[in-house]
C-alpha positions as CSV (number, residue, x, y, z in Angstrom):
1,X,3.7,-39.8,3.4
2,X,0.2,-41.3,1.4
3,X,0.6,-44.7,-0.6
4,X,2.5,-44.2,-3.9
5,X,4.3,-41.3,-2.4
6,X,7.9,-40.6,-3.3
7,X,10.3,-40.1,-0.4
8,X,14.3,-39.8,-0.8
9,X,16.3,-41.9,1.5
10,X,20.0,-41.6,2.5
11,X,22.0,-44.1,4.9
12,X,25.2,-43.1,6.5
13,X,27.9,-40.5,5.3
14,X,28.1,-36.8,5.5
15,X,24.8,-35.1,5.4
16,X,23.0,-32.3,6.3
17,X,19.8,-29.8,6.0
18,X,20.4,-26.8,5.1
19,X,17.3,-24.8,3.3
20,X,17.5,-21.8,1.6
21,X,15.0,-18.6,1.6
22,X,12.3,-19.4,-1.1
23,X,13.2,-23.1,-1.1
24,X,9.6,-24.8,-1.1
25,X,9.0,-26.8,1.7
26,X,9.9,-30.1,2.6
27,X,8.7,-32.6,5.3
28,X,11.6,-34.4,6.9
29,X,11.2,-37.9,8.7
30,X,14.5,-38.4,10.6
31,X,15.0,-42.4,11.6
32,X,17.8,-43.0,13.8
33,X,18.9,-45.8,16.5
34,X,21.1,-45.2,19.4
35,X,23.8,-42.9,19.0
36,X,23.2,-42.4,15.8
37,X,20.8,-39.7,17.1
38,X,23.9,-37.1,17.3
39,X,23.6,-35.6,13.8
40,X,20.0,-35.9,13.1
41,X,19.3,-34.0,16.6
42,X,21.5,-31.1,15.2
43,X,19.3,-31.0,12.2
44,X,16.6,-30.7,14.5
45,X,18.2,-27.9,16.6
46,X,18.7,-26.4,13.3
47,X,15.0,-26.6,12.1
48,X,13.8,-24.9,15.7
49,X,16.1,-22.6,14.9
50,X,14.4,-21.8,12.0
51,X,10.7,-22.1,13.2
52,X,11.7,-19.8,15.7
53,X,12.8,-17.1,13.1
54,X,9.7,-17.6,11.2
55,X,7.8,-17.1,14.6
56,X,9.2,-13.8,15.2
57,X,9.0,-12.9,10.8
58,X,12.7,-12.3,10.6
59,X,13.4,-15.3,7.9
60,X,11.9,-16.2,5.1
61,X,12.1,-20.1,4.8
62,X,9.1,-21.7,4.2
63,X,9.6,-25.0,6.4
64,X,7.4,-28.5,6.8
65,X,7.1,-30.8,9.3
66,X,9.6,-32.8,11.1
67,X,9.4,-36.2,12.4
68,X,12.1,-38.2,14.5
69,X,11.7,-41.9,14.8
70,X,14.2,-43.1,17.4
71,X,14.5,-46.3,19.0
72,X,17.5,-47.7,21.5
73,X,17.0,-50.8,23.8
74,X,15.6,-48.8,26.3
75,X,14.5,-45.0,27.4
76,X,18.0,-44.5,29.2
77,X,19.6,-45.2,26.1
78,X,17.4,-42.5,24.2
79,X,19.9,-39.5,24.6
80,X,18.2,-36.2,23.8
81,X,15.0,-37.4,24.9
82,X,14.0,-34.3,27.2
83,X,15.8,-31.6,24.3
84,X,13.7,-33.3,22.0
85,X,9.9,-33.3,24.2
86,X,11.1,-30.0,25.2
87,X,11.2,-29.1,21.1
88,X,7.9,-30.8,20.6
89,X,6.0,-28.6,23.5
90,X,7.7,-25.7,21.8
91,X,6.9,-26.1,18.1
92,X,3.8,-28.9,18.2
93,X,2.8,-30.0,14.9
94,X,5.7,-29.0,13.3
95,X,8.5,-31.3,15.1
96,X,6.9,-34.6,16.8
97,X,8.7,-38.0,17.6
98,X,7.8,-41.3,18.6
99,X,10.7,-43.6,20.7
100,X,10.9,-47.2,20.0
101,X,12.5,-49.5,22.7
102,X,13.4,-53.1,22.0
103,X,14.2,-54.3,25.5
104,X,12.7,-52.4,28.8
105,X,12.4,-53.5,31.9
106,X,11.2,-50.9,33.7
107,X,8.1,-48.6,34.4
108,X,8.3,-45.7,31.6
109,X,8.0,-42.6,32.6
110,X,4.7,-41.1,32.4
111,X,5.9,-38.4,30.2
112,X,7.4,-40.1,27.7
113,X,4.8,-42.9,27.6
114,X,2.3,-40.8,25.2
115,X,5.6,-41.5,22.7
116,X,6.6,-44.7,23.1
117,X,6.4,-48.0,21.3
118,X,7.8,-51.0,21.7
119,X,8.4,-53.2,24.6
C-alpha cells in the first residue's frame, strides 16, 4: 500500500478468498498472531494453488501478491513456518512473509532470520 491508499479490513468470523476467472487482481496482506494462522494459511495454500495453475496456463485468474505478517512469542510457536518459506522459494515475489516474535530467547535459525522481526 502507498499513503492515502484504501485497503479493506476484516477481523474475526467466517471468511475466505475465493477469486473468480476475470476477477481483476487484488493484493492480499494476511496479519495473523498465533493460531490464528490456521485459516489464513489455507488461503495461502489456496493462492499457490492458483499461481501454480497460472504457471502451467490452465486458469485464468489474474492474481496479486500476497503477504503474511505473523507474529507468536517465539519461532516455535510460528506453526507453518517451513510450509510457508517452502511457498515463498516457490512462488517469490508473489507470496512473501515476515515473522514477528515478542519474546525469544534463543539463537534464530539462520533461515528464518532474513524474516524476522522482533526480539
Amino acid at each position: 500500500c502507498t499513503l492515502d491508499s484504501e485497503v479493506a479490513l476484516r477481523v474475526g468470523g467466517d471468511f475466505f478468498f475465493d477469486p473468480q476467472p476475470g476477477d481483476s487482481p487484488v493484493n492480499l496482506v494476511l496479519i495473523a498472531g498465533g493460531v490464528g494462522i490456521n485459516p489464513l494459511f489455507s488461503i495461502l495454500l489456496h493462492i499457490a494453488d492458483l499461481h501454480g495453475y497460472q504457471e502451467g496456463k490452465e486458469n485464468r485468474h489474474k492474481l496479486g501478491t500476497a503477504k503474511l505478517y505473523y507474529s507468536a512469542k517465539n519461532t516455535s510457536e510460528l506453526l507453518f513456518k517451513k510450509n510457508v518459506l517452502g511457498l515463498m522459494k516457490a512462488f517469490p515475489g508473489k507470496i512473501t512473509c515476515c515473522f514477528h516474535v515478542t519474546q525469544q530467547r534463543s539463537q534464530i535459525c539462520k533461515e528464518l532470520q532474513p524474516h524476522i522481526t522482533g526480539k
